[in-house]
N, C-alpha and C positions, 0 to 999 in steps of 0.2 A: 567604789562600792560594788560588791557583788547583789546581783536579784537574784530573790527566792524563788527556787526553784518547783513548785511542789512532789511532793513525793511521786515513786509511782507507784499507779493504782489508781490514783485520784486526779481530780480535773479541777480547775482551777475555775472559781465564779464565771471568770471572761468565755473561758472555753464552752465551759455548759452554754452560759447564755445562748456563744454561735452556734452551736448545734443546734439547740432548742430553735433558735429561729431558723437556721437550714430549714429543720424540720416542719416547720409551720410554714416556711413559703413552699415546697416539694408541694408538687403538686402531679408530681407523676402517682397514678394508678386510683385516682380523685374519681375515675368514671367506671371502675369495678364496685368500688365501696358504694358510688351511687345505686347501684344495678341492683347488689346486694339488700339496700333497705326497701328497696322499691319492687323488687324481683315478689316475694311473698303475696302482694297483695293484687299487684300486677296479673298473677296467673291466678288467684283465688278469683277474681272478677271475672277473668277470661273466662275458667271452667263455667263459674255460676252464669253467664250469658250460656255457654253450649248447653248444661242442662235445662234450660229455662227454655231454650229455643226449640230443643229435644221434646219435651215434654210439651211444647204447644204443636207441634207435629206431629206428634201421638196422640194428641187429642182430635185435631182435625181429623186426622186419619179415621178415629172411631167414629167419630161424627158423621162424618160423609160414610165409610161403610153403615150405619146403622138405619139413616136416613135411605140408602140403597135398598138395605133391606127389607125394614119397613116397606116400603111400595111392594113386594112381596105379598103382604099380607092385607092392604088397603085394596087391593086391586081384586084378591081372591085367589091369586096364583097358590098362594099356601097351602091354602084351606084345598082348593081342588088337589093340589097334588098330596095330603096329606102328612105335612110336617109334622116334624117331634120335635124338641125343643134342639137338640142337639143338629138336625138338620137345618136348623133355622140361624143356630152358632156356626156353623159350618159356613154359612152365605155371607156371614158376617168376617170370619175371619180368611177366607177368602181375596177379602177385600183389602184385609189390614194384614198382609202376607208379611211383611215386614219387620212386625212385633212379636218377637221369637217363642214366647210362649202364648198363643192365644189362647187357644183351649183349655189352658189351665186358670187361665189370672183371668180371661173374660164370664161373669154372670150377669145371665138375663133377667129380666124381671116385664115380663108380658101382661096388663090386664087390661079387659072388658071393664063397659062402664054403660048404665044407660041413658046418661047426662053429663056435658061438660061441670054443671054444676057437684056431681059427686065426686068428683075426682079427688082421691086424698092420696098423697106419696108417702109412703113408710120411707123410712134410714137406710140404709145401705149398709149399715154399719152401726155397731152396739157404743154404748159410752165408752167402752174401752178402745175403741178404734178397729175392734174386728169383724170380717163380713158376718152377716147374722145370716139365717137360713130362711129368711121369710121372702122367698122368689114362687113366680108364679110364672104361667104359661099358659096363657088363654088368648089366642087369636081370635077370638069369637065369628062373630057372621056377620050377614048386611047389616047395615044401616047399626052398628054397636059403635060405639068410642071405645078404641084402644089406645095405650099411654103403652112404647114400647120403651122400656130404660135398659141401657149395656153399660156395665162399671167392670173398667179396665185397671188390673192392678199395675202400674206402672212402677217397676223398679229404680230407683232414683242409682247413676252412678257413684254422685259424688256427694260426702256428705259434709255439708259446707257449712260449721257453723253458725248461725243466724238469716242462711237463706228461708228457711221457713214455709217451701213451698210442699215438703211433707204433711199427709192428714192422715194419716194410719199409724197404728201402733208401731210396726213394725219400720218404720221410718219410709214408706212409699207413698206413690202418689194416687192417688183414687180420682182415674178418669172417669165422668162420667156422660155420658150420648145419652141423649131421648129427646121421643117425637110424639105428636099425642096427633090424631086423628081421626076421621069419623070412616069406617070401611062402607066401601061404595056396592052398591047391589051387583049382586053376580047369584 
């Protein structure tokens, strides 16, 4: 008896099978294709820790310059030398030499108070997420409460789907530093 030969072109049930299972035990290049489904999410984490970590180091930053600052004005240093608002940005970003645009993305917001109990903090910022124009600049004199606030506009690099650490319209981040204090006689 002669056996069927199959045509060519075509593969014969047995043949398929062995290939198909070659192919399923093959387990060369198993640790690319891993790389690959894990690779996406792997660096999307990575990045969102550096922005997140960025962005609390920008904040310290402001923090501790503004608190620097402040004692400027607690002490009377200011006041005697005669600051202007922009002189008093200047001591601030000084401090935060770092954050490549200060002078432009840092507003102050300076006021007198003649009670802790008065103290009421306006928004930084309108419903729609943009700076509003309601800043002051009053270092007042002895014995006043001053509430000093710096909001740094912090440009986010990356912009990561569901990180969510964005509060401005424009998708950045709005640092904000303040110190509230009673200035001391001078």
């Amino acid at each position: 008896m002669s056996e069927k030969k199959p045509k060519p072109g075509r593969t014969s049930p047995d043949r398929m099978f062995w290939q198909v299972y070659r192919f399923r035990r093959d387990d060369s290049g198993v640790t690319a294709v891993e790389f690959g489904m894990v690779a996406l999410p792997f660096l999307m984490l990575l990045f969102a820790i550096m922005e997140v970590s960025l962005s609390f180091f920008s904040t310290m930053l402001v923090e501790n310059a503004v608190e620097s600052a402040a004692r400027l004005i607690r002490t009377g240093q200011a006041q005697t030398a005669g600051f202007d608002e922009n002189q008093f940005k200047q001591q601030i970003c000084d401090k935060i030499f770092v954050l490549a645009s200060c002078e432009s993305e840092l507003r102050l917001d300076v006021r007198t108070y003649n009670g802790f109990q008065d103290i009421q903090m306006q928004s930084p910022v309108d419903a729609n997420g943009e700076f509003t124009d309601n800043y002051n600049f009053d270092m007042g004199s002895a014995d006043q409460i001053v509430v000093v606030r710096a909001f740094y506009k912090w440009g986010l690099m990356n912009r990561i789907p569901g990180l969510g650490i964005s509060n401005l319209s424009d998708g950045s981040l709005l640092i904000n530093a303040s110190t509230v204090f009673k200035n001391e006689p001078f």
